[in-house]
C-alpha positions, -999 to 999 in steps of 0.1 A, spaced: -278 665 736 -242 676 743 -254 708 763 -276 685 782 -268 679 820 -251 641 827 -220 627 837 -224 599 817 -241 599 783 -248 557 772 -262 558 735 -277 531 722 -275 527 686 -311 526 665 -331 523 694 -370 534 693 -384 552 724 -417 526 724 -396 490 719 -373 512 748 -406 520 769 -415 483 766 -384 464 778 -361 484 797 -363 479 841 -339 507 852 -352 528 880 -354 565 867 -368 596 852 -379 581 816 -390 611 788 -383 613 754 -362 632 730 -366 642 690 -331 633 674 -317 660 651 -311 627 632 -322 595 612 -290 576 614 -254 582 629 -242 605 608 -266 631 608 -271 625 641 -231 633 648 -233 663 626 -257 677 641 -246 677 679 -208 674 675 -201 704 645 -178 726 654 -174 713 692 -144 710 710 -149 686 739 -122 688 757 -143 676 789 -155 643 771 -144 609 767 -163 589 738 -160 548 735 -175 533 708 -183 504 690 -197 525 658 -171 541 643 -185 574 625 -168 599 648 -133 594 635 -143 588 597 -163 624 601 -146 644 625 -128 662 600 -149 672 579 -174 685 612 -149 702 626 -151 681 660 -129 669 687 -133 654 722 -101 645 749 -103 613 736 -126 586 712 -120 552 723 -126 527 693 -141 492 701 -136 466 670 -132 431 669 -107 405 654 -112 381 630 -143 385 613 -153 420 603 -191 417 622 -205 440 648 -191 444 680 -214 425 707 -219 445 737 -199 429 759 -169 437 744 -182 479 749 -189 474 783 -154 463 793 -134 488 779 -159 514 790 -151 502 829 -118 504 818 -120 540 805 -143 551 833 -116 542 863 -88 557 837 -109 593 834 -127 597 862 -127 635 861 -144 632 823 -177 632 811 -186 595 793 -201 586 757 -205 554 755 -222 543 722 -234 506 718 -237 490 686 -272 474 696 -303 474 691 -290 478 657 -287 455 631 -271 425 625 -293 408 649 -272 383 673 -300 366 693 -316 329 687 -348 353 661 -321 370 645 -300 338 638 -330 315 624 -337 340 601 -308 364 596 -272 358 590 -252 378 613 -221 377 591 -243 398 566 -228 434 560 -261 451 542 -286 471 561 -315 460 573 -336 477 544 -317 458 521 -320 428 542 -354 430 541 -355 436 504 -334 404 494 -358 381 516 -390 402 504 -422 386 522 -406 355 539 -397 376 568 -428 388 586 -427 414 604 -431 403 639 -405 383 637 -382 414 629 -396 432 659 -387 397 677 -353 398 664 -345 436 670 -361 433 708 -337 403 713 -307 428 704 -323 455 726 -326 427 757 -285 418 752 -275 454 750 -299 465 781 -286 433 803 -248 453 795 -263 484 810 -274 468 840 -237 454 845 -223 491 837 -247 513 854 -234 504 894 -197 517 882 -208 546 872 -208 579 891 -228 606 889 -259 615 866 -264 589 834 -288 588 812 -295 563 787 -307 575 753 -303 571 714 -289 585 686 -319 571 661 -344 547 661 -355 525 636 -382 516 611 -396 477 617 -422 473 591 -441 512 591 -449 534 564 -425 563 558 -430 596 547 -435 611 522 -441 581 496 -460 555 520 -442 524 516 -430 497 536 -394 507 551 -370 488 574 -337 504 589 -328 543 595 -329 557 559 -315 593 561 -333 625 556 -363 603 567 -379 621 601 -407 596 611 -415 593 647 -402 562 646 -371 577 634 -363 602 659 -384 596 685 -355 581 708 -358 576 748 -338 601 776 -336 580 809 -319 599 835 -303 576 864 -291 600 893 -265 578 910 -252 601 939 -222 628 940 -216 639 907 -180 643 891 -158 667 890 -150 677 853 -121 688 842 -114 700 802 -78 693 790 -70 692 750 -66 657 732 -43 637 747 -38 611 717 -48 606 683 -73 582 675 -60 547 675 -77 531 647 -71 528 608 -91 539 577 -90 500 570 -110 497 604 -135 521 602 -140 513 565 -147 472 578 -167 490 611 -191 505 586 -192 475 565 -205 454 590 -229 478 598 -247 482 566 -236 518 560 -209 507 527 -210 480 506 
């Protein structure tokens, strides 16, 4: 992904190339990619080991990078954290796209990552709040396990495209600032309801070491938007402005501790 040719890379989180196919307007180039990854931390090993991206700037609302970034040996000029106040949920999407327009007129000679929390789970549209609370800090898989057959499955495919609509309506607003190549993409996707492999049962969520198509399958939209940037590599220039307590709540909210 990182070796890849863009100006400005926008991930969004657990998002399936077919749902993606199915809902998504933006004039461009739409193919597909196979993830080296079934959540966000493989997915991050994978691509970011050992890399020292000097070039890149990284905003986002999931906060594995700096929990991990140690231990895979990564850096990039600078990570940009997105959180909230108050109550320790997921960050909506608006909240991403503002302080990536604020980073994008601030580095304007860097290459852009910016990572949405959504399509993932919790869900934050009308679907997701009739039958989901969105205060809840379990996965989806586990979500799914406490409500057992009272949630049918189409209405979690409801619930997850109504996530996917918000955070696509945030690209809209973002893509016209942006200069140069971007393309949109994922770092997973997400089981809603399939079998898995290799014991066939019922699965919800991104499960690691679990490689279904519906896993990694993700979508690579390229948007050509004129003259590209001019790049420029220069080391770190700050450390990352976020506490342990902060990522540990960031992952909370996101089903990956409990």
């Amino acid at each position: 992904m990182l070796d890849e040719d863009w100006d400005n890379l926008i991930v969004l989180d657990a998002c399936r190339y077919d749902t993606f196919l199915n809902n998504h307007s933006f004039e461009g180039k739409l193919s597909s990619r196979i993830s080296k990854g079934s959540n966000t931390y493989e997915f991050l090993k994978a691509n970011f080991s050992g890399r020292e991206l000097y070039d890149t700037v990284y905003v986002s609302s999931n906060l594995w990078f700096p929990n991990i970034k140690d231990e895979i040996d990564a850096e990039v000029h600078s990570f940009v954290p997105v959180t909230t106040e108050g109550p320790k949920v997921a960050v909506r999407p608006e909240a991403v796209t503002e302080r990536a327009l604020e980073v994008n007129q601030s580095h304007q000679d860097k290459r852009l990552i910016i990572h949405y929390t959504q399509p993932h789970y919790p869900y934050f549209g009308p679907t997701g709040q009739e039958y989901f609370d969105h205060h809840d800090t379990s996965s989806l898989q586990l979500a799914m396990r406490r409500n057992g057959d009272d949630i049918p499955k189409d209405v979690v495919q409801r619930a997850y495209e109504e996530n996917l609509d918000m955070v696509l309506e945030e690209v809209e607003r973002l893509l016209p600032e942006l200069r140069g190549k971007t393309v949109v993409t994922a770092d997973h996707g997400e089981m809603l309801g399939e079998r898995s492999f290799p014991i066939p049962i019922t699965d919800y969520g991104h499960p690691n070491t679990i490689y279904t198509e519906e896993l990694v399958k993700v979508p690579w939209l390229e948007i050509d938007e004129g003259s590209r940037k001019e790049i420029t590599a220069e080391r770190p220039d700050n450390d990352i402005d976020i506490s342990d307590d902060e990522i540990d709540a960031n992952l909370r909210a996101l089903g990956y501790k409990t």
